[in-house]
C-alpha positions, 0 to 999 in steps of 0.5 A: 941669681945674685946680682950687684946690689941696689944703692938703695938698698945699700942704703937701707942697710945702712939705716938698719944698723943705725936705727940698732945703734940708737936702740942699743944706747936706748936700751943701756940707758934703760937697762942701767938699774934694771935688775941682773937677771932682767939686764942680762936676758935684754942684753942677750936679745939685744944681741940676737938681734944685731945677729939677725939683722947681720943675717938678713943683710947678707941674704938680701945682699946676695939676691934670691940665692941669699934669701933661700939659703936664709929662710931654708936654714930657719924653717929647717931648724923652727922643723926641727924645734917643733918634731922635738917639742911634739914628742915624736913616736918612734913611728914618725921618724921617717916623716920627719926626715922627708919633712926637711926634703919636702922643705929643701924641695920648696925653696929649690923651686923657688930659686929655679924660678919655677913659681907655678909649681911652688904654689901647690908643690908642698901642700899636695907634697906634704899631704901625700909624702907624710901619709906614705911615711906614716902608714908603711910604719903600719902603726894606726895609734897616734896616726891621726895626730902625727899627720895633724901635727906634722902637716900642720907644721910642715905648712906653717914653717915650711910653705908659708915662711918660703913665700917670703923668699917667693916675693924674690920671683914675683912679678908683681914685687920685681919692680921697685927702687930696691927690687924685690929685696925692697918688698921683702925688707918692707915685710920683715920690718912690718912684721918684726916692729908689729911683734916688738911694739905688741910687746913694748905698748902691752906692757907699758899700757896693759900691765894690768891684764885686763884687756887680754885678748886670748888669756890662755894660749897668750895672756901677754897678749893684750887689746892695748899691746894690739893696737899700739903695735898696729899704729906703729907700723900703720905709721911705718907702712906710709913711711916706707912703702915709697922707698921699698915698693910701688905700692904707692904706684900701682892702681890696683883693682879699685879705681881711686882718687890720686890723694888716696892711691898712695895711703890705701895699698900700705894701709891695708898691708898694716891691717893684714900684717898686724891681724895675721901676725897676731894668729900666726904668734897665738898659732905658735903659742898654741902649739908650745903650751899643748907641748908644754914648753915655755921656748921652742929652744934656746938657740936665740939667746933672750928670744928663745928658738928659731920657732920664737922669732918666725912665727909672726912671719908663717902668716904674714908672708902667705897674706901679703903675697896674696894681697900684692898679687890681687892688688896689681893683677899680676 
């Protein structure tokens, strides 16, 4: 389950702590007149994110194994930030238990390599386990909610967080210059540049507003902040498909001229990243402002909780499976 390293992979690493070095100075620049409170909560995402480029690094280090125990930790804490923001009657606790079984459950198989079973254990799982728990409590009020929302969760940031660790026995992600560390580094960095260029692009060209996309659930959220931040990783994707997968390679189900076959893999991989990262943060959004939260916690100084920096990931795991599956028929 852990095997030595790809020197390409070594690599990218290494060109991962240099493009943070280079934001870090950016920012100090930047911060330099900025006002306390602004320079100290930029300060502590700066170094929230040296912390989770340092987690990521050592779980694509250590193979499949690394990459379970990581996402394990993280849907296991984004479960317990949602079952505490949804206010939980004393009737859910027994569900909410069987919540980090299910999820501990899920990653198991992926790291015994049982793929065919992954894809269907938690949803079929969940609907049955939940339900058992929640009606031996024999209380009807507030059933039909607990199951909506605790399901809801258990599949987001459970089973659609956990496919990013499936890329690890996907046939179709194995090959590579890095393996399958290469398809899910190529994830992580789409998914996470898409959520900060959003945010960076919205507020430099839409500090009016005026083109907000959903302003209830996030009014942050703007037309300029959306494109801006596809562009980026549109741009991102061409880059770095070549270096991290075979996307460029692989002849996919639409028989295309040789100029075109290495745009138009990593093309549709932006599209999808970018429209399924914005459903999967508005879907967390959703969720906290029905809970009348503003964070899901503070465990991530300057970013909030775990729920906060996967929420993105929840949708955009699940779709780019998908699409790598259907693209090379494997």
């Amino acid at each position: 389950m852990t095997t030595a390293a790809e020197p390409a992979l070594l690599w990218a690493i290494a060109i991962l702590f240099g493009s943070l070095c280079i934001g870090s100075i950016i920012r100090f620049i930047a911060l330099r007149n900025a006002e306390t409170a602004t320079r100290k909560k930029r300060l502590a995402s700066l170094r929230t994110w040296w912390m989770l480029a340092a987690l990521v690094s050592v779980g694509l280090l250590f193979g499949r194994l690394g990459i379970c125990l990581l996402l394990l930790g993280a849907s296991c804490a984004a479960w317990n930030e949602l079952t505490r923001m949804l206010g939980p009657r004393e009737e859910d606790r027994l569900a909410i238990h069987a919540g980090y079984v299910l999820i501990v459950l899920n990653y198991t198989l992926i790291l015994l390599d049982k793929g065919n079973l992954y894809l269907v254990f938690l949803p079929v799982a969940g609907i049955l386990v939940l339900a058992f728990c929640l009606l031996s409590q024999g209380e009807p009020k507030g059933y039909i909610s607990s199951a909506g929302a605790l399901l809801w969760g258990l599949l987001f940031l459970g089973y659609g967080v956990s496919h990013a660790a499936y890329l690890t026995i996907l046939p179709a992600a194995s090959t590579g210059p890095m393996g399958p560390a290469g398809w899910i580094l190529f994830l992580v960095i789409l998914t996470e540049s898409d959520d900060i260029f959003q945010a960076v692009i919205g507020r430099l060209f839409g500090s009016h507003k005026r083109h907000r996309i959903s302003p209830v659930i996030s009014p942050n959220k703007t037309w300029e902040g959306f494109i801006g931040g596809f562009l980026v990783i549109l741009v991102l994707a061409l880059l770095l498909a070549p270096w991290f997968t075979t996307l460029t390679a692989q002849a996919g189900p639409i028989n295309l001229p040789d100029s075109l076959q290495a745009i138009v893999a990593p093309a549709l991989v932006a599209v999808l990243i970018s429209i399924a990262g914005f459903f999967g943060d508005i879907n967390m959004s959703a969720i906290k402002r029905d809970s009348g939260v503003k964070d899901s916690s503070g465990m991530l100084p300057g970013m909030g909780g775990i729920i906060d920096r996967i929420d993105s990931i929840s949708m955009t795991a699940p779709v780019y499976v998908y699409f790598i599956i259907g693209w090379s028929g494997v």
